[in-house]
C-alpha positions, 0 to 999 in steps of 0.5 A, a space after each residue: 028584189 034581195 039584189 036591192 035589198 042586200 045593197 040596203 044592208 051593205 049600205 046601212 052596215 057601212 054606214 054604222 061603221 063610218 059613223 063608230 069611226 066617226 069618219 067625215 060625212 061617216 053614213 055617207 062615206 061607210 055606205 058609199 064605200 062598204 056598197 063600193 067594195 062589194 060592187 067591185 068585188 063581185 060577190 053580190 050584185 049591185 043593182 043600179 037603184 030604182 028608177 026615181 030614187 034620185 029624185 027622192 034623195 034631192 027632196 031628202 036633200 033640200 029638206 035637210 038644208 031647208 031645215 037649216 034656214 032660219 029667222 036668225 039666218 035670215 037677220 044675221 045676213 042683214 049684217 054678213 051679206 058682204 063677207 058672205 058674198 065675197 067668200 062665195 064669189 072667192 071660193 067658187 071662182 077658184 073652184 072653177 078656176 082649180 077644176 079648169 085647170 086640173 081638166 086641162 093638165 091631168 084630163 079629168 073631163 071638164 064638168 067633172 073636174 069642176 064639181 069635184 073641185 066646187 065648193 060644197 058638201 060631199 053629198 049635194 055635189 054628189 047629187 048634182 055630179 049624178 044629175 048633170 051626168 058627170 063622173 060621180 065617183 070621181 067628184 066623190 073621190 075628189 070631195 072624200 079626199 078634200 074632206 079628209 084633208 081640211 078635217 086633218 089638217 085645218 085644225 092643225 093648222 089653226 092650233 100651230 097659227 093660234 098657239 098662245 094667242 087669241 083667235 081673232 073671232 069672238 067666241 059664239 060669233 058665227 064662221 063667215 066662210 063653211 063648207 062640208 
């Protein structure tokens, strides 16, 4: 029982640290890597969570993105449903593409190169890599890494393209193409 609760406090330690360094995914990723460290450390150890835990944190999960639904959603997509539709089908076709090809050249076992790889947010295809039983902390790895690179170097690149000139989208009109 303090095994499960020492992991709690690393977690929540963790996680205050990457939310002040104001990290990517900062609760997520401190708590992920402050558990981490202490596990391949050694110096307390780390319990597999309870049985059912998983299950709990997909309800967590859906509930949070449940919340984001919305009426103005919904009515928005009556005039979005095509971009929409298409950014999905681009980016989880080179997703699958990409996460094939790096299994084939560096590996990576298949399912775990394509959710590393697949679209989406570091915590939701974290869930899915447990759940299907593919390599979590690599798709973990491969999402920190991803993320990390989009938040440094997108917003470079958007201020170098867009200096001294407009940007195409109308101010508070909403991003066609988002992942976390």
């Amino acid at each position: 029982m303090m095994s499960y609760l020492w992991t709690v406090l690393i977690g929540l330690a963790g996680a205050l640290i990457g939310v002040k360094l104001r990290l990517p995914a900062g609760a997520l990723v401190g708590s992920m890597v402050a558990v981490g460290l202490v596990n391949v450390w050694g110096a307390i150890p780390i319990p597999a969570p309870p049985a059912g835990i998983r299950f709990a944190m997909q309800v967590v999960l859906g509930i949070l993105l449940g919340t984001k639904l919305t009426a103005d959603t919904l009515l928005a997509l009556k005039d979005l449903w095509r971009p929409a539709l298409l950014c999905t089908v681009i980016a989880v076709g080179t997703g699958v593409l990409s996460g094939y090809l790096i299994s084939r050249w560096l590996g990576i076992e298949r399912l775990t190169a394509i959710l590393g790889t697949a679209p989406g947010g570091i915590s939701d295809m974290s869930l899915i890599a447990l759940d299907m039983g593919a390599q979590t902390s690599t798709v973990v790895v491969m999402h920190l890494a991803r993320l990390i690179s989009v938040v440094v170097v997108v917003p470079w690149v958007v201020r170098a393209r867009s200096a001294g000139h407009e940007l195409a989208r109308p101010p508070g009109s909403p991003a066609l193409c988002a992942s976390a």
